[in-house]
MDAnalysis code that builds the backbone (N, CA, C; Angstrom):
import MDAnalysis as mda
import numpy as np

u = mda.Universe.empty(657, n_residues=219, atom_resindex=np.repeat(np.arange(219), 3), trajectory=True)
u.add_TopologyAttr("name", ["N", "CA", "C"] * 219)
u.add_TopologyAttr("resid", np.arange(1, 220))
u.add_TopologyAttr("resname", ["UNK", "UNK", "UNK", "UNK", "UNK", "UNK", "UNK", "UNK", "UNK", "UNK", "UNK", "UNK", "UNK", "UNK", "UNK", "UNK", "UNK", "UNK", "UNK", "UNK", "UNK", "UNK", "UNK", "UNK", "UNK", "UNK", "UNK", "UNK", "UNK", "UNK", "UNK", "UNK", "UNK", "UNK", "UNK", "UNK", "UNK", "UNK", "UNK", "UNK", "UNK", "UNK", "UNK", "UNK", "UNK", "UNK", "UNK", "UNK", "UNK", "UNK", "UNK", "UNK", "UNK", "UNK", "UNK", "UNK", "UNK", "UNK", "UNK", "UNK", "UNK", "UNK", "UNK", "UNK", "UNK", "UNK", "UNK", "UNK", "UNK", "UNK", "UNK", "UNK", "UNK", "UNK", "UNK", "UNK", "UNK", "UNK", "UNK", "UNK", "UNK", "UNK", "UNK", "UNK", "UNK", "UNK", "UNK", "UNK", "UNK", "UNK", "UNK", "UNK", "UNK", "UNK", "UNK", "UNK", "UNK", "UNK", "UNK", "UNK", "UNK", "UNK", "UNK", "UNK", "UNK", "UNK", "UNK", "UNK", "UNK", "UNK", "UNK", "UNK", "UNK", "UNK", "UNK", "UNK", "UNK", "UNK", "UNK", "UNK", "UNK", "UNK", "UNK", "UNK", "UNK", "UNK", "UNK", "UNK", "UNK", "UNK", "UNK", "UNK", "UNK", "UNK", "UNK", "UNK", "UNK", "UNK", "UNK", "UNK", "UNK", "UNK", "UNK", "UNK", "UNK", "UNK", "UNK", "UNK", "UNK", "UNK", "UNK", "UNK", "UNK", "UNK", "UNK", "UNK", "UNK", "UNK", "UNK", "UNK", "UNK", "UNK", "UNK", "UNK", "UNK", "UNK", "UNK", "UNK", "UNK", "UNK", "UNK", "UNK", "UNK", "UNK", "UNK", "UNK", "UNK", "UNK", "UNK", "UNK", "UNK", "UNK", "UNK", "UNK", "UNK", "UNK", "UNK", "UNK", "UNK", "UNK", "UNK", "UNK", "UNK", "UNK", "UNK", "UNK", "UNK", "UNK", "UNK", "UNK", "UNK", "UNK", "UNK", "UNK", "UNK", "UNK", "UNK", "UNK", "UNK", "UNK", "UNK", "UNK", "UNK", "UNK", "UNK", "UNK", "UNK", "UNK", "UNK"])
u.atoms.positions = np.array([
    [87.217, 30.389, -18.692],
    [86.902, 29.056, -18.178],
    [85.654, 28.516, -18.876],
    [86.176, 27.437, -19.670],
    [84.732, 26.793, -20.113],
    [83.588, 25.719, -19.138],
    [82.481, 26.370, -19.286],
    [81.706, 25.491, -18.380],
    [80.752, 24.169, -19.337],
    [81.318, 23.172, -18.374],
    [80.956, 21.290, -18.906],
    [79.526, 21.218, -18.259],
    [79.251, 20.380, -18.890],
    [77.871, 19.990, -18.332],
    [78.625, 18.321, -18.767],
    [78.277, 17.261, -17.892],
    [78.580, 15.582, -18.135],
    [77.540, 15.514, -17.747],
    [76.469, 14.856, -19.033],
    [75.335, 13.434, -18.448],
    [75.942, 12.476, -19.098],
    [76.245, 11.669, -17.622],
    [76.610, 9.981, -17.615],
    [76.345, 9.543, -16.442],
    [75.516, 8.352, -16.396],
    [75.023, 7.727, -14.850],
    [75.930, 6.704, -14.758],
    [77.191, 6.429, -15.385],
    [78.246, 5.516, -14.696],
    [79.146, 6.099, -13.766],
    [78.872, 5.422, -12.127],
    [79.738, 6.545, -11.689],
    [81.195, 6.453, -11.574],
    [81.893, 5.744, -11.804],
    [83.304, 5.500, -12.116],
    [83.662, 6.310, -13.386],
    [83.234, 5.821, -14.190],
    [83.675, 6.800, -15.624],
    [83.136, 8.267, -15.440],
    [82.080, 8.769, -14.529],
    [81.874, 10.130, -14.926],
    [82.814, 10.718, -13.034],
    [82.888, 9.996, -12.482],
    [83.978, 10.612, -11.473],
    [85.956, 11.030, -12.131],
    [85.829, 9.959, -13.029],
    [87.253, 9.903, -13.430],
    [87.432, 11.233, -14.611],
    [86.178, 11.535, -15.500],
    [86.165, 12.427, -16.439],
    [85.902, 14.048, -15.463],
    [85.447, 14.277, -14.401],
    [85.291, 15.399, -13.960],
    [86.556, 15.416, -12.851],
    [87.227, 14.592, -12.540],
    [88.364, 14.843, -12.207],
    [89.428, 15.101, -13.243],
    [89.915, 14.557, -14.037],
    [90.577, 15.099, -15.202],
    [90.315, 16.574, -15.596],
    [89.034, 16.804, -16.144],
    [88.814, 17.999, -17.010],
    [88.957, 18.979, -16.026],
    [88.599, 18.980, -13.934],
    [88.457, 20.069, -13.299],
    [89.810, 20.440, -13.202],
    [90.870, 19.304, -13.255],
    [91.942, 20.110, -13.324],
    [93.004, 20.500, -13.965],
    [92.594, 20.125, -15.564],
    [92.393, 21.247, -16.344],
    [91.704, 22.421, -16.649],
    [91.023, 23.180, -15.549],
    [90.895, 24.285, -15.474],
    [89.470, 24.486, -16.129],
    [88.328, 23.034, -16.169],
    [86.981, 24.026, -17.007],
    [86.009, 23.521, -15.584],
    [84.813, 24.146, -15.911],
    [83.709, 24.408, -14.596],
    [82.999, 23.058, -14.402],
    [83.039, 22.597, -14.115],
    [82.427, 20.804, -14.834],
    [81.171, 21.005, -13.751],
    [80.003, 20.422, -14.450],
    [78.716, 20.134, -13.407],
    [78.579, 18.939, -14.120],
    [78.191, 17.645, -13.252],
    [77.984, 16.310, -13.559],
    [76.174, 16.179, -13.006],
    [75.913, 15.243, -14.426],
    [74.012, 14.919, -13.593],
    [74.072, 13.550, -14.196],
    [73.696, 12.790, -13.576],
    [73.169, 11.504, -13.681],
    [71.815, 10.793, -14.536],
    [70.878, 11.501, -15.296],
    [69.559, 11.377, -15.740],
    [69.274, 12.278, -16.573],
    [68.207, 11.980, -17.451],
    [68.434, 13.154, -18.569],
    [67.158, 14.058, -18.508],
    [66.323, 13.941, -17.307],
    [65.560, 15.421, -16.682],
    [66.638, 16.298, -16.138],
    [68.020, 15.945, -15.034],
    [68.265, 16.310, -14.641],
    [69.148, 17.346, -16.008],
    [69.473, 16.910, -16.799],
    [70.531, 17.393, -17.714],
    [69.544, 18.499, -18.842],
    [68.013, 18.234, -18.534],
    [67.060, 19.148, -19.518],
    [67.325, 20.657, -18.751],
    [67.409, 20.080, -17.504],
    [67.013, 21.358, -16.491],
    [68.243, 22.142, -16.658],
    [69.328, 21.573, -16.142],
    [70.764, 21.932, -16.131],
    [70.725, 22.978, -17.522],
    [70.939, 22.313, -18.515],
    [70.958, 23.268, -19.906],
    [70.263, 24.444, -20.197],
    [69.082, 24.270, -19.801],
    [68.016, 24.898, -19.926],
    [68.642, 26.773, -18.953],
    [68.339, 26.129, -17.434],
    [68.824, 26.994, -16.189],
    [70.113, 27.945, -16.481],
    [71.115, 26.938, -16.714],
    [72.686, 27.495, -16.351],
    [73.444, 27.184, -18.096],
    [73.138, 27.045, -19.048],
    [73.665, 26.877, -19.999],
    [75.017, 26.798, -20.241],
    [75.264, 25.816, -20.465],
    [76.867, 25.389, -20.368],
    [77.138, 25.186, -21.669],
    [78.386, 25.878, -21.979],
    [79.629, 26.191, -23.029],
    [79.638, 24.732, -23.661],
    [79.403, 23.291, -23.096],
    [79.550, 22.675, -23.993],
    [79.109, 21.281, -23.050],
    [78.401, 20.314, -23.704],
    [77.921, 18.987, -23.210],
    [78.014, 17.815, -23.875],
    [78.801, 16.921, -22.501],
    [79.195, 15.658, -22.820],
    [78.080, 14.533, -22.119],
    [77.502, 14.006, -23.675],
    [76.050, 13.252, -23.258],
    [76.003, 11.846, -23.499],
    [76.011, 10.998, -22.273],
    [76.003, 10.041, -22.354],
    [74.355, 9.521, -23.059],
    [74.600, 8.159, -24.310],
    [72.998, 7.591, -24.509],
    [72.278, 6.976, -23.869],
    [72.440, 6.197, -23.262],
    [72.349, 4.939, -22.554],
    [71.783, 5.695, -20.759],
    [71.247, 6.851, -20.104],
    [70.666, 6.800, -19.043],
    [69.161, 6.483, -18.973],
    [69.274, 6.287, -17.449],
    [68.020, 5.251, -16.857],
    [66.823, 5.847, -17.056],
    [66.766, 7.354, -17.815],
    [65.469, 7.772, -17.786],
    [64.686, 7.977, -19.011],
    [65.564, 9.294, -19.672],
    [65.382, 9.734, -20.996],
    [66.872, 8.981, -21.417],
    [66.411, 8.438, -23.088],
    [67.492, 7.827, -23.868],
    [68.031, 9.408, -24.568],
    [69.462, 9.355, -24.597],
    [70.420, 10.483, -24.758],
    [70.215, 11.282, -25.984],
    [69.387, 10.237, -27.004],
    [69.184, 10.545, -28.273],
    [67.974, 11.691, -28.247],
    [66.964, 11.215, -27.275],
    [65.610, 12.377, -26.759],
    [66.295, 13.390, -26.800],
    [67.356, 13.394, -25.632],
    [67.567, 15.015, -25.088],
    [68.530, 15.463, -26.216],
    [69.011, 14.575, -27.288],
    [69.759, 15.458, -28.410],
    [68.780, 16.455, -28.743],
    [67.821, 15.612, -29.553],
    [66.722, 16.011, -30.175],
    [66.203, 17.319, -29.679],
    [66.078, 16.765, -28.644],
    [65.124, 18.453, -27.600],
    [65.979, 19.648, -27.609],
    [66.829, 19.385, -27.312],
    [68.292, 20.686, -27.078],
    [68.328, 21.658, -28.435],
    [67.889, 20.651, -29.788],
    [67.881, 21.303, -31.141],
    [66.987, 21.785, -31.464],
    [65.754, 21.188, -31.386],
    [64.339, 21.440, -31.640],
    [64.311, 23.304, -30.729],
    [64.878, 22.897, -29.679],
    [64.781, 24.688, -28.719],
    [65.560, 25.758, -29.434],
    [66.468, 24.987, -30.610],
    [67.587, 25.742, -31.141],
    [68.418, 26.581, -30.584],
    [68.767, 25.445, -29.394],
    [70.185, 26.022, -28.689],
    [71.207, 25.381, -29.585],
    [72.349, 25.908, -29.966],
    [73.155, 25.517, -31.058],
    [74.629, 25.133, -29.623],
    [74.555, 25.052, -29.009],
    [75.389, 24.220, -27.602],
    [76.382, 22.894, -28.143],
    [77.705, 23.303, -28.178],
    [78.249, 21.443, -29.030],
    [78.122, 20.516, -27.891],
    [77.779, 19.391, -28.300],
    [77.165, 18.610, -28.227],
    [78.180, 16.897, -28.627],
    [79.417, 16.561, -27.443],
    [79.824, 15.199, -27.394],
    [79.127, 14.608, -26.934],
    [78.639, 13.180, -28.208],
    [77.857, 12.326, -27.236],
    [79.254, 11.282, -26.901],
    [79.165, 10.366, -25.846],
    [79.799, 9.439, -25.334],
    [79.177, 8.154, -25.455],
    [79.167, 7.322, -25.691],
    [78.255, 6.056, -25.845],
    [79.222, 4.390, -26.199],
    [78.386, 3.524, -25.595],
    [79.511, 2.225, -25.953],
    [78.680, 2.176, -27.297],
    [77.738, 2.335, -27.680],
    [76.937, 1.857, -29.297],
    [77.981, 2.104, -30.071],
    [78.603, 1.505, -31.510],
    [79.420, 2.100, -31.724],
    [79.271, 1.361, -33.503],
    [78.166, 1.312, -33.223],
    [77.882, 1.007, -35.097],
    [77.894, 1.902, -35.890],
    [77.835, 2.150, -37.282],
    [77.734, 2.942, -38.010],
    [76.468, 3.885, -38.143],
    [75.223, 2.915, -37.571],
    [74.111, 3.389, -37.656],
    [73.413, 4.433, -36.438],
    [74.138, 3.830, -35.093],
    [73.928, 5.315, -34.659],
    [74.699, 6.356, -34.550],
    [76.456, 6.191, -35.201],
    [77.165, 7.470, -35.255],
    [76.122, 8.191, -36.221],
    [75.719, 7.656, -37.272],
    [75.052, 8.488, -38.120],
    [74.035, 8.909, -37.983],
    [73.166, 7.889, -36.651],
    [71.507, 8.741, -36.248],
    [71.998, 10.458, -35.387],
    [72.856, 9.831, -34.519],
    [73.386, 10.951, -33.455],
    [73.933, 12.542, -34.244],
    [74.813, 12.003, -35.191],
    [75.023, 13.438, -36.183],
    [74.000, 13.798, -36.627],
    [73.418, 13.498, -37.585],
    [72.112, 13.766, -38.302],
    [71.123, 14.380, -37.843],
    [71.371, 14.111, -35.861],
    [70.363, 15.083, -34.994],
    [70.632, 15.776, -34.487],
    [72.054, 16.319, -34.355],
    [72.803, 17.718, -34.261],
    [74.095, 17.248, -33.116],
    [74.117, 15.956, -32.828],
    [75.729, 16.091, -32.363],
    [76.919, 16.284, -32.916],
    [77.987, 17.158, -32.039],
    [78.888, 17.780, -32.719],
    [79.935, 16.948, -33.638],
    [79.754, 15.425, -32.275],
    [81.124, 15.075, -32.329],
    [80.535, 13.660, -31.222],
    [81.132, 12.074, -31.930],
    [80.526, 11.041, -31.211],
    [81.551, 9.916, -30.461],
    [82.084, 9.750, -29.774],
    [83.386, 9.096, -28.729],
    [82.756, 7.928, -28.136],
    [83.435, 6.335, -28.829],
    [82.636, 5.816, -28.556],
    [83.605, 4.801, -27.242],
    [82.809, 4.821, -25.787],
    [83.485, 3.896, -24.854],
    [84.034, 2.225, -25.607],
    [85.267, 1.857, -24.884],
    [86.047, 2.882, -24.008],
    [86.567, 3.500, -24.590],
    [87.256, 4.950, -24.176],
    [88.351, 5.812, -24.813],
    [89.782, 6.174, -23.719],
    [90.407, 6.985, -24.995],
    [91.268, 7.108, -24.321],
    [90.983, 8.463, -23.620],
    [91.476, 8.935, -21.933],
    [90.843, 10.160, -21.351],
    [91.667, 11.101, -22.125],
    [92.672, 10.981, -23.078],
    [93.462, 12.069, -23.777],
    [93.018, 12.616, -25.041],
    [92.075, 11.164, -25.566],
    [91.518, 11.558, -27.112],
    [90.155, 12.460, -26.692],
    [89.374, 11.839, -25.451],
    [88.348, 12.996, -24.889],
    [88.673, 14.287, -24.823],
    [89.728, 14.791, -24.041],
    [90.229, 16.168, -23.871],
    [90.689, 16.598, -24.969],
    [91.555, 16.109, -26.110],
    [91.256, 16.542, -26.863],
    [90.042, 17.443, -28.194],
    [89.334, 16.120, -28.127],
    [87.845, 16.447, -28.747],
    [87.345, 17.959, -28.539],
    [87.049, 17.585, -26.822],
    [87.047, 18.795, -25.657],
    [87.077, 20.311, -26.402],
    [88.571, 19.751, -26.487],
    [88.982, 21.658, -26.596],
    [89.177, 21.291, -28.533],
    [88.907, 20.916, -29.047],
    [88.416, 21.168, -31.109],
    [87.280, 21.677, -30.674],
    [86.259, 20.971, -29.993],
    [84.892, 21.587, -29.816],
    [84.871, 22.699, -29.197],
    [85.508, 23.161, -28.686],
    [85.791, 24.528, -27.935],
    [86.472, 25.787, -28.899],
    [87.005, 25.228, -29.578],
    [87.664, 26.026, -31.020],
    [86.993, 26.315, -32.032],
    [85.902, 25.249, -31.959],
    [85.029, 25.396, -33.382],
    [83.812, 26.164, -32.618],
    [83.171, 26.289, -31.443],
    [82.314, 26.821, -31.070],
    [82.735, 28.284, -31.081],
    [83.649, 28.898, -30.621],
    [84.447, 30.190, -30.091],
    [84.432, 30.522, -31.735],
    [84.818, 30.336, -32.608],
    [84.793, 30.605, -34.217],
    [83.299, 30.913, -34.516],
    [82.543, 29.633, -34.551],
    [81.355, 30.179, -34.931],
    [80.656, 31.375, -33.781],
    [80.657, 31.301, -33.255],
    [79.735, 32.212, -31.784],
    [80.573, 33.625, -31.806],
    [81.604, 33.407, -32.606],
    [82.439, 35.465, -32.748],
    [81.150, 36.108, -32.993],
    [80.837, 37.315, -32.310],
    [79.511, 38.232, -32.541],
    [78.653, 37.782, -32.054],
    [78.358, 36.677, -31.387],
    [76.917, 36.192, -31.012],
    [76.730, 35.958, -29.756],
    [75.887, 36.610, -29.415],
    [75.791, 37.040, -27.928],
    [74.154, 36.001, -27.598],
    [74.131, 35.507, -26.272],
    [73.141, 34.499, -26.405],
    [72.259, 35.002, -24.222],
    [71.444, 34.918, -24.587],
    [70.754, 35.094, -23.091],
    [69.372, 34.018, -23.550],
    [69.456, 32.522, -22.774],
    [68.370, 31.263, -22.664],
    [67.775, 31.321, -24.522],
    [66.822, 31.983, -24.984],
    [65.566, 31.418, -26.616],
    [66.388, 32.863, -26.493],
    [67.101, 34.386, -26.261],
    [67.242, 35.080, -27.200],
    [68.651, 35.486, -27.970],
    [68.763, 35.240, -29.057],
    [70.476, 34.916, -29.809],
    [70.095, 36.359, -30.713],
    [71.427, 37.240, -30.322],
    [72.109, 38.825, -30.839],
    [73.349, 37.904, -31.776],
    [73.136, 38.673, -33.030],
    [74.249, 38.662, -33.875],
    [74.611, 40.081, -33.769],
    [75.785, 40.579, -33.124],
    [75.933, 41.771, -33.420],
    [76.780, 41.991, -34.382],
    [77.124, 41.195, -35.635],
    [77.729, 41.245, -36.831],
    [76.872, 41.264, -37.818],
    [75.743, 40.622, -38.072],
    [74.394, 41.171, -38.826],
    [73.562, 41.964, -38.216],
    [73.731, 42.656, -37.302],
    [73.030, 43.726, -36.368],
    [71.446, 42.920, -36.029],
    [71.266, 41.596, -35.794],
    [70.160, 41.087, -36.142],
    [69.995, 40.139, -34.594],
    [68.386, 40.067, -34.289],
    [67.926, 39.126, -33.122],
    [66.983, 38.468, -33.159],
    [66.799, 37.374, -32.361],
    [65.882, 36.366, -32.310],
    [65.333, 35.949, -31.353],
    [64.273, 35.866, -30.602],
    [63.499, 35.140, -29.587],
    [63.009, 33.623, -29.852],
    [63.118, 32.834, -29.638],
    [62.983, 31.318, -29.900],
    [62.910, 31.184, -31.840],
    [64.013, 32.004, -31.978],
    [63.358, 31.356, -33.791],
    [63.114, 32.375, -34.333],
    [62.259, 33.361, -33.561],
    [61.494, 34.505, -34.125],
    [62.171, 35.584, -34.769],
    [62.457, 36.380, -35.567],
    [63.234, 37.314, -35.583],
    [62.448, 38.830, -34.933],
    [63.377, 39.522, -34.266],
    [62.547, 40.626, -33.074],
    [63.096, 42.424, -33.891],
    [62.190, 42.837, -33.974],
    [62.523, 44.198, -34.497],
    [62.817, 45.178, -34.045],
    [64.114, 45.581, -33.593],
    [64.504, 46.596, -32.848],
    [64.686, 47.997, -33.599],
    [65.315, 49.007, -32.949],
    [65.535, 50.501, -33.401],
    [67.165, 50.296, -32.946],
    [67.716, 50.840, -34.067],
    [69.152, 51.636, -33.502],
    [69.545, 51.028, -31.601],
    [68.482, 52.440, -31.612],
    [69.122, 52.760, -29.995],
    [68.606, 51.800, -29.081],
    [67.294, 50.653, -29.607],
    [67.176, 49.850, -28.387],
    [68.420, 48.472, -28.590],
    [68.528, 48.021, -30.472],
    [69.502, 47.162, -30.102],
    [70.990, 47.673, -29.515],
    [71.861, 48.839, -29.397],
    [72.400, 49.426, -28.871],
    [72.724, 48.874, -27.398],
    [71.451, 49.657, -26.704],
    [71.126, 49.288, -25.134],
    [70.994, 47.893, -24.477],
    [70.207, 46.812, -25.479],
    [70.099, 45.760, -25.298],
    [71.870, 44.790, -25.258],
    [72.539, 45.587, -26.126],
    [73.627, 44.853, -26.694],
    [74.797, 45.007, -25.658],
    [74.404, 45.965, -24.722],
    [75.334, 46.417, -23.330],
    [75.340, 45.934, -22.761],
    [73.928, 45.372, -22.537],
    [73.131, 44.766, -21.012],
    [74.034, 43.396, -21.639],
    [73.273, 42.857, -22.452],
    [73.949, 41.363, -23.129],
    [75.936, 40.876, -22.530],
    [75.975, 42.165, -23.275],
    [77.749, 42.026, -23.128],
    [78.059, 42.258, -21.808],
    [77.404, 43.283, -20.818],
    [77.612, 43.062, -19.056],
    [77.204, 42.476, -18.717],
    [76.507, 41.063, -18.933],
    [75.693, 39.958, -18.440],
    [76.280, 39.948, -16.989],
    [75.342, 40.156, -15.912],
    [75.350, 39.739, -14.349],
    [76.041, 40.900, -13.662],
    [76.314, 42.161, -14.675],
    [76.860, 43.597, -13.719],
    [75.620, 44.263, -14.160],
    [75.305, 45.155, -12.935],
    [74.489, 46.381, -13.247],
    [75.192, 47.027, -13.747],
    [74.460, 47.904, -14.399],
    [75.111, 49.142, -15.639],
    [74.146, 50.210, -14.981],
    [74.336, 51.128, -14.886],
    [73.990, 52.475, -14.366],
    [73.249, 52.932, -15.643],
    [72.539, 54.123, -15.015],
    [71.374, 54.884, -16.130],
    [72.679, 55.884, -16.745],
    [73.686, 56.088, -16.226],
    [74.458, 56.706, -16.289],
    [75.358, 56.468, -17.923],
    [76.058, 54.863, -17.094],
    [76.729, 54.690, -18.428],
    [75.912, 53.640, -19.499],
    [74.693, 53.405, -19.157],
    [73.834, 53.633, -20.518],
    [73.868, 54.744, -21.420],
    [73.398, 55.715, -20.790],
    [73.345, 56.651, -21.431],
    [74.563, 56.877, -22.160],
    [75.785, 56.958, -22.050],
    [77.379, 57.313, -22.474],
    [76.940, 56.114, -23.571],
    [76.582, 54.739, -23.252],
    [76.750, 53.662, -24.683],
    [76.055, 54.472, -25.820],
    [75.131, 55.018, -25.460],
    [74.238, 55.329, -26.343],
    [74.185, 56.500, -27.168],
    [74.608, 57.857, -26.445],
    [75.074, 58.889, -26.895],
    [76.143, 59.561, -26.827],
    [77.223, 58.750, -26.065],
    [78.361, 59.662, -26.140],
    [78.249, 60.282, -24.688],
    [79.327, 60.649, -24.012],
    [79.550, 61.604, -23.234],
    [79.065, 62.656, -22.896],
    [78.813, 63.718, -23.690],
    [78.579, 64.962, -24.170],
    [77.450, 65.365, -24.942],
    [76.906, 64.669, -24.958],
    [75.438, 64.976, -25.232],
    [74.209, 64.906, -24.121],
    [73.372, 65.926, -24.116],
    [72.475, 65.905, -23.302],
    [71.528, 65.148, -23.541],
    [70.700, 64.268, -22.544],
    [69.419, 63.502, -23.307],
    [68.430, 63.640, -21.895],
    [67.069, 63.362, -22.265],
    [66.218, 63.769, -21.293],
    [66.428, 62.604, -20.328],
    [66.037, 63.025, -18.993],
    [66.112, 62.167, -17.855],
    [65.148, 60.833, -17.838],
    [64.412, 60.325, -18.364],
    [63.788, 59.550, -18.505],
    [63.838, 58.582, -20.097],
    [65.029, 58.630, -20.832],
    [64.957, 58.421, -21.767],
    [65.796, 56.809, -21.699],
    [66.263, 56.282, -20.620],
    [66.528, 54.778, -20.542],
    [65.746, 54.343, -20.022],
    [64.913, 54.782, -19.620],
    [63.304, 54.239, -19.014],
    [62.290, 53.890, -20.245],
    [62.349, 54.731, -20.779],
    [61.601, 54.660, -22.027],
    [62.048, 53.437, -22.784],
    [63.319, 53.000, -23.282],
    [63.873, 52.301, -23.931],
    [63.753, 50.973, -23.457],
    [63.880, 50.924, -22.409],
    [63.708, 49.801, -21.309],
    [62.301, 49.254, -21.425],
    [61.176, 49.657, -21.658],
    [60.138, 49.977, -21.233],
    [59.821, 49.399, -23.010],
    [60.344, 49.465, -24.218],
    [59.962, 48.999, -25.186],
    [60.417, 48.020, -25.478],
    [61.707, 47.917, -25.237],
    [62.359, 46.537, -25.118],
    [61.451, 45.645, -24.224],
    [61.344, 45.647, -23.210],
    [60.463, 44.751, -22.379],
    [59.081, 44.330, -23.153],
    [58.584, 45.330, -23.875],
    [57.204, 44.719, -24.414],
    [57.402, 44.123, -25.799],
    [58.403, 44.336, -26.116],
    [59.296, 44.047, -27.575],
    [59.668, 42.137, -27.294],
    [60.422, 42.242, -26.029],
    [60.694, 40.689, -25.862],
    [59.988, 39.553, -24.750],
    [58.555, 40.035, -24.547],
    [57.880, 39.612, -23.713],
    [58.230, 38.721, -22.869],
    [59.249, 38.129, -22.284],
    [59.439, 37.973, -21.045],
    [60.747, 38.668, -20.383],
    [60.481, 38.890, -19.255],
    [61.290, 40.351, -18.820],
    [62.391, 40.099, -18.074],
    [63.939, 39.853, -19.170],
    [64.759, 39.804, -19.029],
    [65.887, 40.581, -18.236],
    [65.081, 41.691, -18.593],
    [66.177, 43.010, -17.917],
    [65.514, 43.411, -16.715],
    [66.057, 43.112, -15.080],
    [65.567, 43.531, -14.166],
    [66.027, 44.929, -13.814],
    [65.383, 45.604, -13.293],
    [65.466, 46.753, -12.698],
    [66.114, 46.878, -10.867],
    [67.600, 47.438, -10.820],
    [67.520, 47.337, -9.269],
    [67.523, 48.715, -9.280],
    [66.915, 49.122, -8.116],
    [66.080, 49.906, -7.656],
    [67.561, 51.083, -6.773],
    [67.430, 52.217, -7.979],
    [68.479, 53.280, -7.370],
    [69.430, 53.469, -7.870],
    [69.944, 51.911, -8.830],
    [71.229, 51.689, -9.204],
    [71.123, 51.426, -11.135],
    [70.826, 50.723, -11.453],
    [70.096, 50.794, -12.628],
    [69.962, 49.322, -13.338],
    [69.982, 48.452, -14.156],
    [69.541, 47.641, -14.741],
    [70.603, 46.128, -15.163],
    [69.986, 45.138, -14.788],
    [70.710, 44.070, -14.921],
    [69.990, 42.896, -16.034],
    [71.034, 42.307, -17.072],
    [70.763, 41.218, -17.649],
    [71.052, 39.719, -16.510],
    [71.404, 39.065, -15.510],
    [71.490, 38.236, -15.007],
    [71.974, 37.093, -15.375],
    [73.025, 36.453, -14.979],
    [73.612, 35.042, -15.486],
    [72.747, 34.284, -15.104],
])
């Protein structure tokens, strides 16, 4: 299920677009203002956003801008009645995917929809993403806002579990099995340890600890 994010403060056109798309089967959250849509992205990161230009607070073009500048790579339909040449071309140029200009048809939208959903799922094969930190686990390589972060073997390993069980605890147990196999003995304190470098490795502390049971990345 792909999850929508819609900023559009028309409420006829953005009632008629989250009825359509919910039942076609994707998660739709609708916001009206473009604080509300900083937060939204930011918080709950959604699979893909349809951004109206034209709201009453921040102009749509800001929050392009901002969304890129954070280098969330998120596709990005803007919706807009502007429909000159000059801002299809400001709006691309600042990282929208793809520009639909009112009115449309609600079939050429859903379409768009799911190309942008095809071309994201292509590029994002291997790339595992938790808020500023993006895992390529096809260049074995990571990043904290930009930064590139220097791991060992066995912490990107561990990290790359937690990532891929996003919102299940994983046991000290079958950590350990990701990491060494079944059948190998390792000292009792040795996902503690790992845990414990990773955390100072990605300074803000992603991986919570529940207490008895063992360690969660969190949606």
């Amino acid at each position: 299920m792909t999850r929508l994010l819609l900023v559009e403060d028309d409420e006829l056109l953005g009632d008629g677009i989250c009825k359509v798309l919910s039942r076609r089967g994707d998660q739709l959250e609708w916001v009206r203002d473009g604080r509300s849509a900083l937060t939204a992205i930011s918080e709950r990161e959604p699979d893909l956003v349809l951004l109206d230009i034209n709201l009453p607070d921040i102009s749509g073009f800001d929050i392009l801008k901002a969304i890129r500048a954070a280098e969330n790579d998120v596709p990005i339909l803007v919706l807009t009645a502007r429909s000159s040449v000059s801002n299809r071309v400001f709006a691309l140029d600042n990282g929208a995917d793809d520009y639909l200009v009112k009115p449309f048809d609600i079939e050429e939208l859903c379409a768009r929809v799911r190309a942008l959903r095809r071309r994201s799922a292509s590029q994002n094969e291997g790339r595992l993403r938790c808020g500023e930190l993006v895992m390529d686990t096809s260049a074995l390589t990571l990043s904290l806002a930009g930064e590139p972060v220097n791991l060992s073997v066995r912490e990107f390993t561990l990290l790359r579990t937690l990532m891929e069980s996003r919102g299940r605890v994983m046991s000290r147990h079958q950590l350990e099995e990701e990491l060494y196999g079944w059948d190998v003995e390792v000292a009792s304190n040795t996902i503690e340890v790992h845990i414990h470098n990773l955390r100072k490795k990605l300074t803000s502390c992603i991986i919570r600890t529940v207490r008895g049971v063992g360690y969660i990345i969190e949606k």
